[in-house]
Every structure is written in C-alpha cells, then in structure tokens.
C-alpha positions as CSV (number, residue, x, y, z in Angstrom):
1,X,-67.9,-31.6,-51.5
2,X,-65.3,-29.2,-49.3
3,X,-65.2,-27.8,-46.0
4,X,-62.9,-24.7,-45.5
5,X,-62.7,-23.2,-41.9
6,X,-60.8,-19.8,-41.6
7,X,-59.8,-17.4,-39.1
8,X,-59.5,-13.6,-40.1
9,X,-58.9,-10.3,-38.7
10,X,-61.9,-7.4,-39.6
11,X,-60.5,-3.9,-40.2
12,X,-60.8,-1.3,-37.6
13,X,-64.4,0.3,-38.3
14,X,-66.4,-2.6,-38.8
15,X,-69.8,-3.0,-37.3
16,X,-72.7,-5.4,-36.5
17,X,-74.3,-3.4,-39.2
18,X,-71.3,-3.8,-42.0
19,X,-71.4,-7.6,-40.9
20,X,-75.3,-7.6,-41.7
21,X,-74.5,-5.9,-45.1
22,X,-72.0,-8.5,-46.1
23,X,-74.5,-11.3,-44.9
24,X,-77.2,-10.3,-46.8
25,X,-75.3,-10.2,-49.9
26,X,-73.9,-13.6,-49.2
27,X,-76.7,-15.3,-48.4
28,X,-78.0,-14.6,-51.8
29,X,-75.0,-15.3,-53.6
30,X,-74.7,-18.9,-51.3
31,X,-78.4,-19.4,-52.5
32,X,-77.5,-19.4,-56.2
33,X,-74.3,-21.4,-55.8
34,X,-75.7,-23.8,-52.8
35,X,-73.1,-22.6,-50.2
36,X,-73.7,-23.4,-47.1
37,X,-71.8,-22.5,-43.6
38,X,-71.7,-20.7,-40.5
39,X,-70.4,-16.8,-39.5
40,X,-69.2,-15.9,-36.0
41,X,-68.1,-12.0,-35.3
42,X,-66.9,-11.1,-32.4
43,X,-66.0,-7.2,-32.7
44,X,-62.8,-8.4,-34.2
45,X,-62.7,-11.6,-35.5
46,X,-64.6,-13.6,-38.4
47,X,-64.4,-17.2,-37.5
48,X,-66.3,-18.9,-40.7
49,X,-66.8,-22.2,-41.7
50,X,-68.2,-22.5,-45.4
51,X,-69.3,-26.1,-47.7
52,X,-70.4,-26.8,-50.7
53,X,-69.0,-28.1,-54.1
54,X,-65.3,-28.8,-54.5
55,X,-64.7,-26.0,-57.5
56,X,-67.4,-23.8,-56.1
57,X,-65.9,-23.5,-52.2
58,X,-62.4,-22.7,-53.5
59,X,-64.1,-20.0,-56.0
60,X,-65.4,-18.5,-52.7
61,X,-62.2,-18.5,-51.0
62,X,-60.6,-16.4,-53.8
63,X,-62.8,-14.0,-53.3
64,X,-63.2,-13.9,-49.6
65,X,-59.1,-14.2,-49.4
66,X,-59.2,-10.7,-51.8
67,X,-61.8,-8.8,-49.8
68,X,-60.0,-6.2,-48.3
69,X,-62.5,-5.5,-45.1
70,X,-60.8,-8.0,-43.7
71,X,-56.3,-9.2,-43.1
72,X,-54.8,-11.9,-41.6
73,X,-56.5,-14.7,-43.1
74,X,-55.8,-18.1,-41.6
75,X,-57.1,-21.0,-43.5
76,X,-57.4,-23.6,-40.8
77,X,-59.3,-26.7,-42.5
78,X,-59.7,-27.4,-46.4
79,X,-60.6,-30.4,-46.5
80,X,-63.0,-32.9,-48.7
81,X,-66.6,-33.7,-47.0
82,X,-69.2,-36.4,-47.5
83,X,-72.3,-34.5,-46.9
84,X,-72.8,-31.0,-45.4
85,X,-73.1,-30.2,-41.9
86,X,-74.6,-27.0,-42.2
87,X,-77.3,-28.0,-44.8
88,X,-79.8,-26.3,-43.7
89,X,-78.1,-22.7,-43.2
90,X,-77.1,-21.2,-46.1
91,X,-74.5,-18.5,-43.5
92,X,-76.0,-18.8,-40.2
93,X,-75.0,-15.5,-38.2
94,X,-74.8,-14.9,-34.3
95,X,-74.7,-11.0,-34.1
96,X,-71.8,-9.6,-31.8
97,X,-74.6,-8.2,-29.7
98,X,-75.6,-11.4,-28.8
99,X,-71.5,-12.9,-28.6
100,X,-70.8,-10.4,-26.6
101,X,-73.6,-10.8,-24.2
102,X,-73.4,-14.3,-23.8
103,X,-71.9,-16.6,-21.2
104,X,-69.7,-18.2,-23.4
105,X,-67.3,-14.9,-23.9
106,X,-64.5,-17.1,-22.1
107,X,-65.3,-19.9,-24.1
108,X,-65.0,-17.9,-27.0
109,X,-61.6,-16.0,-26.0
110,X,-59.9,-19.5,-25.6
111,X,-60.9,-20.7,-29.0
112,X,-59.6,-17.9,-30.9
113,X,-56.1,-17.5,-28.6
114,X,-56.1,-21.0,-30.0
115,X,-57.1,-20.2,-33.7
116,X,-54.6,-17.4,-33.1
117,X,-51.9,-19.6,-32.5
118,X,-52.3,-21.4,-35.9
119,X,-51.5,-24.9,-33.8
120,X,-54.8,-26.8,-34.0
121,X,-55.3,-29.5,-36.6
122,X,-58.7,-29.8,-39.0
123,X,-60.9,-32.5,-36.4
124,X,-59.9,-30.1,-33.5
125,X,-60.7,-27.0,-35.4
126,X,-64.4,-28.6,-36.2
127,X,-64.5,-29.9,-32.8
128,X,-63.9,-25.9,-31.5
129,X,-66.6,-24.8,-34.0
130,X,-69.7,-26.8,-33.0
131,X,-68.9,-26.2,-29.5
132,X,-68.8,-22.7,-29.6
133,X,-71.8,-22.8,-31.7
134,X,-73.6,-25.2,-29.6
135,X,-72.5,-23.5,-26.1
136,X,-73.6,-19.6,-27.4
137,X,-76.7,-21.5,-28.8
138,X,-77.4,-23.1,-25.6
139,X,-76.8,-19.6,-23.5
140,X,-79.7,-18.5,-25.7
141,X,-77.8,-16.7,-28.2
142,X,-80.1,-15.8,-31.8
143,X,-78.5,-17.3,-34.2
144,X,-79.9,-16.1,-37.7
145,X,-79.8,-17.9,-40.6
C-alpha cells in the first residue's frame, strides 16, 4: 500500500460547491478502486492525503497532477504504508464554511506557510495532518465523509 500527501494551489473561481462536485465524483471513483484519504479546502488550498494500492495511488496522482482546476502541486509524502489510516473514509471533507469558522484558522495558516515552504519531511508532514484534522475536529468542525 502507498500514502501520498500533496499540497496544491485551486484556481481563482473555485467554490465550496466546485469542491462538493469534485468529491462526489471521487468518492465514487475511490469506492470502486478502494481509495481512501482525507480533503482539506481552505478557499485556496487543497491539502489531501490519499492511500490505497501501490499501482492504484500513483494512477490517481496522474490524474490529479493533470487536473487543471488546480497549479502548484507539491507532492510532500509518497511513501509505502502498512495498513491504512483513513480506512474508514473513502475522502473525508471539512467544508471551507466550517475551516473558516473554526478556531483553528491560525493553526491552519501555520501549517500551510509550512507546506508552502516545501521544508517539512514525510513523519512531520503526517504529524501536521492529523493535528489539523484532529484540532478542527475537536473545535467541532463537520467533517463529511
């Protein structure tokens, strides 16, 4: 199995409701290939984490490295995984509505200032994930998945 965690940039014009779209498709698609992962959008980031089979993950990163509603794609962990941490999501979502009204905006900022500067290594990046996505889930946050 693989982990890949990336960093990308959306194009100006994208909404909670493009976002939704592009989930909804995924989620289908992740069903029928058992992908697994986790989607944070914050109005103008995508920070995603995404497992599953070796060949099957780096399909998906082809495809999400060619999809043109989003630039500046930083691949910040690609590496082999024992067992799935996300097993029971198949793209769990926290809706910018609900980033940008939780406590952890700071929290959030930091992290991807610190994505942004490409200098964290894979553990750290992981580490930065779950926290985030343990602090907004703590603040209350609806994470769908």
């Amino acid at each position: 199995m693989r982990e890949i965690i990336y960093l990308s940039t959306a194009r100006a014009g994208t909404t909670e409701a493009t976002v939704e779209s592009i989930l909804e498709k995924s989620r289908a698609k992740n069903a029928e290939d058992s992908v697994h992962g986790a989607l944070l959008f914050d109005g103008v980031h995508f920070l995603q984490l995404i497992e599953g089979e070796h060949e099957t993950i780096g399909e998906l990163f082809k495809v999400i490295e060619a999809d043109k509603r989003h630039h500046k794609i930083v691949k910040i962990v690609d590496e082999p995984i024992k067992e799935l941490r996300f097993a029971e999501w198949l793209m769990a979502y926290i809706p910018f509505s609900e980033f940008r009204n939780s406590k952890s905006v700071a929290e959030c900022t930091k992290l991807f200032d610190r994505l942004n500067k490409k200098d964290l290594q894979p553990d750290e990046a992981r580490f930065l994930f779950d926290r985030l996505y343990l602090s907004l889930w703590k603040s209350g946050a609806t994470i769908k998945k």
